[in-house]
C-alpha positions, 0 to 999 in steps of 0.5 A: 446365212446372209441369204436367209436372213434376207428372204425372212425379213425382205419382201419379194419386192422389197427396195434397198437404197443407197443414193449416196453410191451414185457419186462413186459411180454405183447403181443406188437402187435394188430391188427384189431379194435376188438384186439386194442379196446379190448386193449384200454379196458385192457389199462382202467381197469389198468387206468380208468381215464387215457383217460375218465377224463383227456381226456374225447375226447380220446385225449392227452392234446394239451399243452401235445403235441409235434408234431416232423414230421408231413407229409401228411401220417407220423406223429412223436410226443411226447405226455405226458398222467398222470393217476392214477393206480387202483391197488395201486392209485399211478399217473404215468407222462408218456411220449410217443413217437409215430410213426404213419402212416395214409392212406385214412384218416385212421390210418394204424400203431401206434406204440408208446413207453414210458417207462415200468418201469414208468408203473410197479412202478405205477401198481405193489404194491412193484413197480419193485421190484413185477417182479423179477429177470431177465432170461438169456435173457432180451427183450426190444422189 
């Protein structure tokens, strides 16, 4: 389902981005349908009802939406998304922010944020605590 969704509505070369990842040590960047999909795969064993139950569409919840741009090309929203951790069964509430850019119909860029900190409670068993102290360069990006 989820690997249809993507080769309808992604380009061949499409980007996804989340450059907030690298400050969990995630690579932020995917390109094509085959690393993005793998991605959204990854995305699913870390939270497996995150997009099958509670948005069994892969889509977030209209009521959960906030469309802030929206041009025929360009759209910039807000959109909330909860799901339950299977590492530690805890419910993270995130809230992304999304830019996303389409051309011929077809998704060209995604690039959202939220925020890591929500994802590393939820995921890891001591919550932030699990990651450590800091080097002498800390990324956001």
């Amino acid at each position: 389902m989820i690997r249809n969704a993507l080769r309808r509505s992604l380009r061949t070369d499409g980007v996804f981005e989340l450059p907030f990842l690298r400050s969990l040590g995630v690579e932020p960047r995917y390109k094509g349908r085959r690393e993005i999909t793998t991605l959204v795969h990854k995305l699913l064993e870390i939270y497996p009802n995150f997009l099958l139950e509670i948005y069994p569409n892969f889509a977030f919840a209209p009521d959960d939406t906030r469309i802030l741009i929206e041009t025929p090309e360009k759209t910039f929203a807000e959109y909330v998304a909860h799901g339950r951790a299977a590492a530690t069964g805890r419910t993270a509430h995130h809230l992304f922010i999304g830019y996303l850019v389409a051309e011929g119909g077809e998704i060209k860029l995604l690039r959202e944020s939220f925020n890591p900190l929500t994802m590393a409670q939820a995921q890891l068993p001591n919550g932030v605590a699990d990651i450590g102290p800091p080097g002498d360069e800390v990324h956001s990006f």
